[in-house]
N, C-alpha and C positions, 0 to 999 in steps of 0.2 A: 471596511476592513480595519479591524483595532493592530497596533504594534505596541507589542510588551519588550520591556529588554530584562534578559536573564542572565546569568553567569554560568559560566563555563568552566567545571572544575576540575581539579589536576590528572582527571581519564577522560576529558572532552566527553563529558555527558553534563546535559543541561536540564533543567527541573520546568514540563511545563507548567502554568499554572492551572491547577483544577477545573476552572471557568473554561479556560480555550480546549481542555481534552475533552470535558462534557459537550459542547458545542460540535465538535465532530467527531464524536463517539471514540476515543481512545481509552484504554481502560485498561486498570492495573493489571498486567501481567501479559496483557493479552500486545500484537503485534503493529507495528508503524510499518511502512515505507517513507524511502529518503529519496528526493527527487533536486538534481542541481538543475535553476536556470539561473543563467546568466552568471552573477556572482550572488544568487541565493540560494538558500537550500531550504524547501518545502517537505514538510514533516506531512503526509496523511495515514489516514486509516488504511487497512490492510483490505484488500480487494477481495471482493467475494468470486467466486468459479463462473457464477452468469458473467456478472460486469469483466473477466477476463477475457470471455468468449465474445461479448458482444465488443470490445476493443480488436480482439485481433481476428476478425469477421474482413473478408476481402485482403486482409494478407498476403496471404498463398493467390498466386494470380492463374499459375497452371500448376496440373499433372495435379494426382489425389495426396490428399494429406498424409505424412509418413504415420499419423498416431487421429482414429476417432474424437471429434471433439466430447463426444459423453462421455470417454474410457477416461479422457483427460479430464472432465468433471469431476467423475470418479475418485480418480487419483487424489485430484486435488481437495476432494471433502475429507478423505483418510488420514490427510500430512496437515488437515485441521484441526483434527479431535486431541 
C-alpha cells in the first residue's frame, strides 16, 4: 500500500493524484464513495448494482423483501446514466 500526503484547500477538497485514481478506476467527473474507519477516511470507487446486491444478500433475515432486488437493480442503473 503506497501513502501520498496531499493538501487540503480552503473547501476541504483534496487533489488525488492521477497515478492512485487510475489504479482503482476513479475518473474525472464520474463518482467516489467516503468510508470512515477508525480515524481514517477511505476514498473508493462507486459500487456497481451487482456488487450492492451481492453485499446486502442475507441481510433481511425474515418476512419478504419490502422492494424486488431486480426492481432495485433497475432503479439503480437509471440514477447511473
Amino acid at each position: 500500500m503506497s501513502t501520498e500526503e496531499v493538501t487540503v484547500d480552503h473547501k476541504g477538497r483534496v487533489q488525488i493524484p492521477k497515478a492512485i485514481r487510475d489504479k482503482v478506476g476513479l475518473h474525472v467527473g464520474g463518482k467516489a464513495r467516503l468510508k470512515i474507519e477508525k480515524e481514517n477516511i477511505v476514498i473508493m470507487p462507486p459500487i456497481s448494482a451487482e456488487e450492492f446486491i451481492k453485499e446486502m444478500e442475507g441481510c433481511i433475515k425474515e418476512g419478504t423483501p419490502a422492494i424486488d432486488p431486480l426492481k432495485l437493480k433497475k432503479m439503480w442503473e437509471l440514477t447511473e446514466k
